[in-house]
Structure formats: C-alpha cells, structure tokens
DSSP file (Angstrom, degrees, kcal/mol; ACC not computed):
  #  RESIDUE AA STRUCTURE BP1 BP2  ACC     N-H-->O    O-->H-N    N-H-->O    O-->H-N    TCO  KAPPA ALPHA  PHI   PSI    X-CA   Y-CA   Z-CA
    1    1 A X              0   0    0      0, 0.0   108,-0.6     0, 0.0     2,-0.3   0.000 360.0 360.0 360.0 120.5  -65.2   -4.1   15.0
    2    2 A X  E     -A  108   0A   0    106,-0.1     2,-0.2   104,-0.0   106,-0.2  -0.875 360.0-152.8-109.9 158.3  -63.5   -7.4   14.1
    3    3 A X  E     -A  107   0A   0    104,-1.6   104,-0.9    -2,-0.3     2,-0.4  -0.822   4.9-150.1-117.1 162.4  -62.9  -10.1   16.8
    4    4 A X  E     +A  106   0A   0     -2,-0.2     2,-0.3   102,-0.1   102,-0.2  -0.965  15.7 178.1-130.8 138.7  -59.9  -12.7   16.4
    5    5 A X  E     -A  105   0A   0    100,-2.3   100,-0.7    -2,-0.4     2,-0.2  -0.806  13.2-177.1-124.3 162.1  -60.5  -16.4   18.1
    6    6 A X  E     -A  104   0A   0     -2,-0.3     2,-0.4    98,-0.2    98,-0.2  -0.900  19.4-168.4-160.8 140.8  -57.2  -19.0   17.5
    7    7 A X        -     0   0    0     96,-1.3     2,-0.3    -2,-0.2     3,-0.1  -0.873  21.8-158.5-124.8 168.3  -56.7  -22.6   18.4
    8    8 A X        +     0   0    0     -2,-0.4     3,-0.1    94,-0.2    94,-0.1  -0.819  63.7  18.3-144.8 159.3  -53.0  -23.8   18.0
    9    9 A X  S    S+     0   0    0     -2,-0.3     2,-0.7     1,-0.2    -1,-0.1   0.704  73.0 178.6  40.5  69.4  -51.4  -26.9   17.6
   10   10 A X  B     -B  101   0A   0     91,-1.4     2,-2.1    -3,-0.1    91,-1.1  -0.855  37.8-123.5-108.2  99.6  -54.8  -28.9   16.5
   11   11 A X  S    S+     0   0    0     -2,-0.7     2,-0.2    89,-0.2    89,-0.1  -0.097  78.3  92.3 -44.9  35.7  -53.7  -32.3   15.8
   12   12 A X  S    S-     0   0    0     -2,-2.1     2,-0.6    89,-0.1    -2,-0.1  -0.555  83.9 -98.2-103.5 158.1  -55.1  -32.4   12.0
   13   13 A X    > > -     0   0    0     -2,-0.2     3,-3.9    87,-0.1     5,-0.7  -0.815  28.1-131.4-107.9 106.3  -53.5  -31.7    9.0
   14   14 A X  T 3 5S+     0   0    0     -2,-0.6     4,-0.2     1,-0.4    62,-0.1   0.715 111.8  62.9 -51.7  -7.4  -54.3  -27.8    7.5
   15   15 A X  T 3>5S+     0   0    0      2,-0.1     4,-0.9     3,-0.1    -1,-0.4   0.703 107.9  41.5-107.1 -24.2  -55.0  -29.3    4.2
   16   16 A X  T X45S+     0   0    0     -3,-3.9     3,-2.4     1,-0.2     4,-0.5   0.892 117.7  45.3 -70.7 -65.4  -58.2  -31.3    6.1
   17   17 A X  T 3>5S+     0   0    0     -4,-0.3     4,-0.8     1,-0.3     3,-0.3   0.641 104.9  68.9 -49.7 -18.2  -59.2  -28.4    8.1
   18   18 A X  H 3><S+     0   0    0     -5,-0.7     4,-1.7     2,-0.2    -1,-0.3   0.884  96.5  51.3 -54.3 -46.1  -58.8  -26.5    4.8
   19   19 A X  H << S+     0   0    0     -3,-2.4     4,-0.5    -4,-0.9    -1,-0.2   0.668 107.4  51.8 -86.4  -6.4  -61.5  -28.1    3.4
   20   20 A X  H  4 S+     0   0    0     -4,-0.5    -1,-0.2    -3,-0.3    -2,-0.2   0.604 108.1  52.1 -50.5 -50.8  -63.6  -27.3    6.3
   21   21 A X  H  X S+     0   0    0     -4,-0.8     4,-0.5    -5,-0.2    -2,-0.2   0.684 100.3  57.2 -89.8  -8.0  -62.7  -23.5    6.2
   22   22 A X  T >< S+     0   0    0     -4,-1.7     3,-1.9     1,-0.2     2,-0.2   0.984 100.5  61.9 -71.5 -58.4  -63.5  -22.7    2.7
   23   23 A X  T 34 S+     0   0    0     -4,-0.5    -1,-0.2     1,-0.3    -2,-0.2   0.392 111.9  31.1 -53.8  -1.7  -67.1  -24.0    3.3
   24   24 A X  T >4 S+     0   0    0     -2,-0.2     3,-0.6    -3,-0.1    47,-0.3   0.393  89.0 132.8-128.7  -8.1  -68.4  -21.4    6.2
   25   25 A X  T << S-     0   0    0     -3,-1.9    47,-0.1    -4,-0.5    48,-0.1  -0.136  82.6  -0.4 -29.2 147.7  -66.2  -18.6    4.9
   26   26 A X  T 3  S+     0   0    0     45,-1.2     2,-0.3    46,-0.1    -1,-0.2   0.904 104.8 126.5  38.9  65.0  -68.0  -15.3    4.5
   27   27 A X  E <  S-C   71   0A   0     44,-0.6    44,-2.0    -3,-0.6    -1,-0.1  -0.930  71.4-103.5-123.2 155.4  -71.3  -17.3    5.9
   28   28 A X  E     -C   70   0A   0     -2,-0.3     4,-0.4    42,-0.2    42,-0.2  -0.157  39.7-106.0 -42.4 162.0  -73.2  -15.5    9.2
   29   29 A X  S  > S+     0   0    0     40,-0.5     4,-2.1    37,-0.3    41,-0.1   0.543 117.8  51.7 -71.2 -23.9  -72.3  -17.5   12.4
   30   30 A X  H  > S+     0   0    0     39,-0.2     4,-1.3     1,-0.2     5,-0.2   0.918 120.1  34.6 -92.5 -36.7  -75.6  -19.2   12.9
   31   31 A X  H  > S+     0   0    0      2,-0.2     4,-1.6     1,-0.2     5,-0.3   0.779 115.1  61.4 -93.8 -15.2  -75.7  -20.6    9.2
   32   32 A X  H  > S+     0   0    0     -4,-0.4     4,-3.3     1,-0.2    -1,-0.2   0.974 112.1  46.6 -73.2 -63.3  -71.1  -20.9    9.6
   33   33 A X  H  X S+     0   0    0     -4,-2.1     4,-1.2     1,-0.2    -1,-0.2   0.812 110.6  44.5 -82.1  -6.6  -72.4  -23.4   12.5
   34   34 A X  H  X S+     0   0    0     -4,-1.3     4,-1.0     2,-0.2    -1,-0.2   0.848 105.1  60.9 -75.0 -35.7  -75.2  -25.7   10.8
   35   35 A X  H  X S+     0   0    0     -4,-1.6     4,-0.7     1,-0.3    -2,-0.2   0.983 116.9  35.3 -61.1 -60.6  -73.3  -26.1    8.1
   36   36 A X  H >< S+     0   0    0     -4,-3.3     3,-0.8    -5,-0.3    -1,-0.3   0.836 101.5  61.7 -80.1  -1.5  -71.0  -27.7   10.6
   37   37 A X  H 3< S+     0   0    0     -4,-1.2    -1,-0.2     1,-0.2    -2,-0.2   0.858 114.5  40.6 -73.7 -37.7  -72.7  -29.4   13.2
   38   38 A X  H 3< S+     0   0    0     -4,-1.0    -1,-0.2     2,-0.0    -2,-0.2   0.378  90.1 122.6-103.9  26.0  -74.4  -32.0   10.2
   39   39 A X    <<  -     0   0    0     -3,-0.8     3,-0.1    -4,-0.7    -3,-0.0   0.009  64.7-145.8 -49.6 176.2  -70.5  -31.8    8.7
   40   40 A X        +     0   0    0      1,-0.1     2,-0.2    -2,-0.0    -1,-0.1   0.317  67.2  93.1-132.3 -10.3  -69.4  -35.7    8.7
   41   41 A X  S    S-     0   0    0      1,-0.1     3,-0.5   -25,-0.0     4,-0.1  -0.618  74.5-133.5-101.9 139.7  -65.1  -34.6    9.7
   42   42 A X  S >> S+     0   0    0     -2,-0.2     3,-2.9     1,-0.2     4,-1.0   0.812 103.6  63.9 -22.4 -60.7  -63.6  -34.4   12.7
   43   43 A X  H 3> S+     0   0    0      1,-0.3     4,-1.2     2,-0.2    -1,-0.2   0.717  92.6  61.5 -76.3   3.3  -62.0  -31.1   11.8
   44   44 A X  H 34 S+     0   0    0     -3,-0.5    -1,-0.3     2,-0.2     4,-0.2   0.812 105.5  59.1 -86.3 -10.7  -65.7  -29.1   11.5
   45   45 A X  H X> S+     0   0    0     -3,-2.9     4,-2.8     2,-0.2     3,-1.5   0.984 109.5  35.2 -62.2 -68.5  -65.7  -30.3   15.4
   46   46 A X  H >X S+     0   0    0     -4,-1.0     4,-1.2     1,-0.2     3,-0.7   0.900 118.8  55.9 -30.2 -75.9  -62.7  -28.4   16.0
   47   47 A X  H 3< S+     0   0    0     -4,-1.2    -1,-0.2     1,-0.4    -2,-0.2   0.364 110.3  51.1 -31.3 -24.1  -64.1  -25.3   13.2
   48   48 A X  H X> S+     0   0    0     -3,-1.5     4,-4.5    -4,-0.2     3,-0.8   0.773  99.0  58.1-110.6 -43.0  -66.8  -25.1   15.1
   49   49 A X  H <X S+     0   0    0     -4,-2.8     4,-1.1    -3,-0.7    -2,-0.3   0.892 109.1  49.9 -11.1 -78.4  -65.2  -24.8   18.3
   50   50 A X  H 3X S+     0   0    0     -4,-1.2     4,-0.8     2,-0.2    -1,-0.3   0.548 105.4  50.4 -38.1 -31.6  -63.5  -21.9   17.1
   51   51 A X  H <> S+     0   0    0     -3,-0.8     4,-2.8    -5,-0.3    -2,-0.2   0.757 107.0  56.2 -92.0 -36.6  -66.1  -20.2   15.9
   52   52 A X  H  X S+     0   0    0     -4,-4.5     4,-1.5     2,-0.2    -2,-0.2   0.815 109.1  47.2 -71.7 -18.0  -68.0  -20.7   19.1
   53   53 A X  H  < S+     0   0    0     -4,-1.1     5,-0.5    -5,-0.3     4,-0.2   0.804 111.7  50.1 -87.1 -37.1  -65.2  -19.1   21.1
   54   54 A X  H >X S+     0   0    0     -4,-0.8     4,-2.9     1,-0.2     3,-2.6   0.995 108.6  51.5 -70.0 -45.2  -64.9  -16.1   18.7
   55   55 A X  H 3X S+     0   0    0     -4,-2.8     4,-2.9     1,-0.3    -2,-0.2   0.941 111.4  48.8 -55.7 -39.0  -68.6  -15.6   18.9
   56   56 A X  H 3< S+     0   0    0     -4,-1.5    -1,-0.3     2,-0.2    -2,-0.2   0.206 109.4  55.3 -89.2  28.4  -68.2  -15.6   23.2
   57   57 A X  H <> S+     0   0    0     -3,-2.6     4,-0.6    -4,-0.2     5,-0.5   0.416 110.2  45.1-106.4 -43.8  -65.2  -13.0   22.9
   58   58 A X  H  X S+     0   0    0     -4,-2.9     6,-1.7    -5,-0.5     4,-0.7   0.982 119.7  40.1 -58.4 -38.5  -67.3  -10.8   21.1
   59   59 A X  H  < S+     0   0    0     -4,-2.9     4,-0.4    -5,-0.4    -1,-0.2   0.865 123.9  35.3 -44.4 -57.9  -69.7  -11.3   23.2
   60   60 A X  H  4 S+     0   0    0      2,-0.2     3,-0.2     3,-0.1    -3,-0.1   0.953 124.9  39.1 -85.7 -80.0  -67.7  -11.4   26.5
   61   61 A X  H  < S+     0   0    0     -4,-0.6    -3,-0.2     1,-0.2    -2,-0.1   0.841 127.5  15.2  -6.0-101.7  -65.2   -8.7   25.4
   62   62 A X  S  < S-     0   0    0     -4,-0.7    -1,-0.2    -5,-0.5    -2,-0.2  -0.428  93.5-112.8-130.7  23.1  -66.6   -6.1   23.6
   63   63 A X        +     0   0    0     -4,-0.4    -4,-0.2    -3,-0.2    -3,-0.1   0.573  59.9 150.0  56.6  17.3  -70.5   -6.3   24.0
   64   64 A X        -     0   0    0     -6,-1.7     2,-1.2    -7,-0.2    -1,-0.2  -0.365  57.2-114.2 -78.6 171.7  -71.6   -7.2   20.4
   65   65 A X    >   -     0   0    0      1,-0.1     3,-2.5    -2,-0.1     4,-0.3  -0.721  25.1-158.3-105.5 112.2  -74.4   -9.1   19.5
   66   66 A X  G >  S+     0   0    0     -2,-1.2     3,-1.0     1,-0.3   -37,-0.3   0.895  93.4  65.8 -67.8 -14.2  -72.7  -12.6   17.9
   67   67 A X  G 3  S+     0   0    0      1,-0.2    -1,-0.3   -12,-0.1   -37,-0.2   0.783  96.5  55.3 -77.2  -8.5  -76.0  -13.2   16.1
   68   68 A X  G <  S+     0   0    0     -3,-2.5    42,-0.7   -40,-0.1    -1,-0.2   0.345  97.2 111.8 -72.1 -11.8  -75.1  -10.0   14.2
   69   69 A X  E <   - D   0 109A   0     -3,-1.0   -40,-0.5    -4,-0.3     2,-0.3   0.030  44.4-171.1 -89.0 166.1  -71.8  -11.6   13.2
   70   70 A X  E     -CD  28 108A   0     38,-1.3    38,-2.0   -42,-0.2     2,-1.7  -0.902  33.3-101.0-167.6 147.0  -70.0  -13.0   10.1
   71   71 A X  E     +CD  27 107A   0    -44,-2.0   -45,-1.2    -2,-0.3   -44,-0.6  -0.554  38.3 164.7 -58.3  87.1  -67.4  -14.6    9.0
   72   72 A X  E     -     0   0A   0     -2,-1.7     2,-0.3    34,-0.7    -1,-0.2   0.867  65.6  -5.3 -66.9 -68.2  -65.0  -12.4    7.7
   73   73 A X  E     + D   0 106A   0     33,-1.9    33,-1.5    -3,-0.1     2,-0.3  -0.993  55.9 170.5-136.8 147.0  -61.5  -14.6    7.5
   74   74 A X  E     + D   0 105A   0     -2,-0.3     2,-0.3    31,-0.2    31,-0.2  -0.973   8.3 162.2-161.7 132.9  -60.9  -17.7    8.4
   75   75 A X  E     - D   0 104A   0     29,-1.5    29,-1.5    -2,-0.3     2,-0.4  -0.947  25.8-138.1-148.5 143.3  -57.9  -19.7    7.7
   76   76 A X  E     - D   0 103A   0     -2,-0.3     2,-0.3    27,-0.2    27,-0.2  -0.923  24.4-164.0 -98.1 145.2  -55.7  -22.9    8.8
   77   77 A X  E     - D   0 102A   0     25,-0.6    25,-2.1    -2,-0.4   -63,-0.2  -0.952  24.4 -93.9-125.6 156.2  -52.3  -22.9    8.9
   78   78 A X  E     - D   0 101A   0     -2,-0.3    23,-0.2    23,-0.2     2,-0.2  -0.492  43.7-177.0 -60.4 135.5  -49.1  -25.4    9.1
   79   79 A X        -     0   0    0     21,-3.0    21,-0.3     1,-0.2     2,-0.1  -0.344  36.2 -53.9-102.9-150.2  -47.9  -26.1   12.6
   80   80 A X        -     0   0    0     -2,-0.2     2,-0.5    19,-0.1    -1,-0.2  -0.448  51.1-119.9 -92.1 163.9  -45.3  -28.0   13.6
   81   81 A X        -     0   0    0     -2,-0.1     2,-0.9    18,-0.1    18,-0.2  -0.666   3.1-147.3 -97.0 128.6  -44.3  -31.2   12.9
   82   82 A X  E     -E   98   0B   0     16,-0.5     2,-1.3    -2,-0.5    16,-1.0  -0.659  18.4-153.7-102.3 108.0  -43.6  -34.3   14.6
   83   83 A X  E     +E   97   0B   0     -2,-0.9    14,-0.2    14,-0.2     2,-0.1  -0.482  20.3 174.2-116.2 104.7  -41.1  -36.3   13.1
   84   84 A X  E     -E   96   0B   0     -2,-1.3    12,-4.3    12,-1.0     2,-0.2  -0.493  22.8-139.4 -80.7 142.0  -41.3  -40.0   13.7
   85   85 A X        -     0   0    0     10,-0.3     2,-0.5    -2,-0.1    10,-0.2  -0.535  12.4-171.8 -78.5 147.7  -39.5  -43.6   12.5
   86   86 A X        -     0   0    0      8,-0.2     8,-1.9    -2,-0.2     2,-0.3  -0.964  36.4-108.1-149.5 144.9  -41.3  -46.6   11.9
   87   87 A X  B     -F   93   0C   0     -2,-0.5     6,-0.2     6,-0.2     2,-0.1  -0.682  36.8-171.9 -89.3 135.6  -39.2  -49.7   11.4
   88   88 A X        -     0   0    0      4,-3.0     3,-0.4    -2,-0.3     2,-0.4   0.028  38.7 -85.3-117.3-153.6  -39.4  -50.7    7.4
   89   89 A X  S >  S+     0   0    0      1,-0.2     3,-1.5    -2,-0.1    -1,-0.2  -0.757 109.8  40.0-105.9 162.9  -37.7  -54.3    6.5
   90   90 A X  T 3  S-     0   0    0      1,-0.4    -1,-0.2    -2,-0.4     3,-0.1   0.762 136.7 -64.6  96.4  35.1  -34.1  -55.3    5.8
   91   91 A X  T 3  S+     0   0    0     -3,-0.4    -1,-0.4     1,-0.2    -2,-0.1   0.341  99.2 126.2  72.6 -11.1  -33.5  -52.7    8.7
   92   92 A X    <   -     0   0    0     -3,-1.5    -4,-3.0    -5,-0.0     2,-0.3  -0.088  42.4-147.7 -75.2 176.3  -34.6  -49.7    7.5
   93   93 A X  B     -F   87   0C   0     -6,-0.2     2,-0.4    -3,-0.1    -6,-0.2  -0.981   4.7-133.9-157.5 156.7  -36.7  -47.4    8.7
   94   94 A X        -     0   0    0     -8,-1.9     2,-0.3    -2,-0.3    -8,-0.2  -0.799  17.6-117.1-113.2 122.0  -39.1  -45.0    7.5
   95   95 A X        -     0   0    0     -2,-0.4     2,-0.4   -10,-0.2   -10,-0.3  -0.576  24.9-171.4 -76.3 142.6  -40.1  -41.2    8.3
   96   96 A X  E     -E   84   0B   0    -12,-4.3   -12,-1.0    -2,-0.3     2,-0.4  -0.935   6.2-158.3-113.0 134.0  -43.7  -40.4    9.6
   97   97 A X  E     -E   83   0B   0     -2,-0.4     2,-0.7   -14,-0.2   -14,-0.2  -0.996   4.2-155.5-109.1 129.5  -44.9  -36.6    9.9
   98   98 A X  E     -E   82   0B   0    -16,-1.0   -16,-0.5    -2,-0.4   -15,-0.0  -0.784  22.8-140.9 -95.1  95.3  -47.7  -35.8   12.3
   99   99 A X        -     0   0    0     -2,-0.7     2,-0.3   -18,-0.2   -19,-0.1   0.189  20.8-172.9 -32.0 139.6  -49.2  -32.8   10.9
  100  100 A X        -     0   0    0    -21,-0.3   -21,-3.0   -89,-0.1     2,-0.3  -0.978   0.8-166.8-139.8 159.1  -50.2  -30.3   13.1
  101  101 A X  E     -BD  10  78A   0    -91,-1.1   -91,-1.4    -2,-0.3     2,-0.9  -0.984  18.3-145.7-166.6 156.0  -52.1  -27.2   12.4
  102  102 A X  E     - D   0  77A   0    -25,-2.1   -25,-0.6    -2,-0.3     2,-0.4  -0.789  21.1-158.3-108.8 105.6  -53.1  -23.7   13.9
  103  103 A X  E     - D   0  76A   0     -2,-0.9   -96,-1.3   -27,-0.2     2,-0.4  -0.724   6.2-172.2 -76.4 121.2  -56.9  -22.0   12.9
  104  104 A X  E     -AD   6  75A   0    -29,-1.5   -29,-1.5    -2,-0.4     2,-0.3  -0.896   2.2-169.0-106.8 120.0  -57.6  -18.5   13.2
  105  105 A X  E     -AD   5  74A   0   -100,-0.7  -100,-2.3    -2,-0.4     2,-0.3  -0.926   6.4-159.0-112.7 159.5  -61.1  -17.1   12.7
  106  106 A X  E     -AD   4  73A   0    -33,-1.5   -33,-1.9    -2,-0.3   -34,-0.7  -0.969  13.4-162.1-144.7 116.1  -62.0  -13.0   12.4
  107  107 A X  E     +AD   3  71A   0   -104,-0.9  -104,-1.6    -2,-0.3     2,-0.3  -0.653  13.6 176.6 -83.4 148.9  -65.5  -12.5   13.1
  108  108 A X  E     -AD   2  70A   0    -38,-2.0   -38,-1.3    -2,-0.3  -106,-0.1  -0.972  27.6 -99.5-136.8 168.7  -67.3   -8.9   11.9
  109  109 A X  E >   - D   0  69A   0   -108,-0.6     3,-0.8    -2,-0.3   -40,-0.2  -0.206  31.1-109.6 -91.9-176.3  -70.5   -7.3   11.9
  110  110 A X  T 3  S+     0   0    0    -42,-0.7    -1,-0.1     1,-0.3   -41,-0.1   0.997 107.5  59.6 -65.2 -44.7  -72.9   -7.1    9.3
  111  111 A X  T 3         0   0    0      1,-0.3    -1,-0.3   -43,-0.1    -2,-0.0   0.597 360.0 360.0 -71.0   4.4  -72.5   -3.6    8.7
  112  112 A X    <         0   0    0     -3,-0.8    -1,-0.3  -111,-0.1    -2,-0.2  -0.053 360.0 360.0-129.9 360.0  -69.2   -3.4    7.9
C-alpha cells in the first residue's frame, strides 16, 4: 500500500528543496524526520511537513502503522512563476522570478 501526501505552490525554489529530498529518500519515517528536524534550511521545515501529513493519511485513511513506513519517492517539482520588474538605472528595468515549487512524497511499508 503506498500513500501520496503533496504540498503545492511552496514558496522555495525545487532546486533548494532538491537538496533536501535527496537526503531522506528511501530512509524510514522516524530516521526521514531527524535527519530533518537538526536540518539548518528552511525547506526541511516544509519536507518535514510533508512527510508528517503523509504519515497521518496513512494513518487516518487506511489504518497503517506510520512507524512501519518508508520513504519510497519523494520529489520537488517547478511551480509557477512569478514574474517581477525591478527598476535598473538609465531607466531600465530588470526581470525577477520567484520560484515556486510543488513536493510530493509516497510513503510504503516495509514489506513491500
């Protein structure tokens, strides 16, 4: 049985949270969230977030035991963009992106 948790449009940039998602891939849930709780980045706040919400769908849902769990896949992706000016000299102006980006985690059980 896999469970699927998502947050969307998480102001951060998928290539921070990227480096964030490689590190608790394939880890169990309990060791997925120490690694992040003593993380130093904003986005393992988020990452952990996630992770807690897939653990309480299994939970919630489908009557698994979430201490049984692991991370199966777990991935950031590009969201959308927000595309901003900033005034440059001599009149010009300048583009700004504010990155946005969506995380999916898929919890599974051990035996599996």
């Amino acid at each position: 049985m896999q469970v699927v948790a998502r947050a969307k449009s998480i102001p951060i940039s998928a290539e921070k949270l990227g480096l964030v998602v490689t590190a608790v891939r394939g880890k169990q849930v309990d060791q997925a969230l120490a690694i992040l709780r003593f993380s130093q980045t904003p986005a393992a706040r988020v990452v952990a977030k996630v992770v807690k919400s897939a653990m309480a769908n299994a939970e919630n849902n489908y009557q698994l035991i979430p201490s049984d769990m692991r991370i199966v896949s777990i991935f950031a992706n590009q969201g959308r963009r927000l595309k901003r000016f900033k005034a440059r000299s001599r009149g010009r102006a300048s583009p700004i992106l504010k990155r946005s980006s969506h995380v999916t985690v898929i919890l599974g059980s051990e035996e599996s």
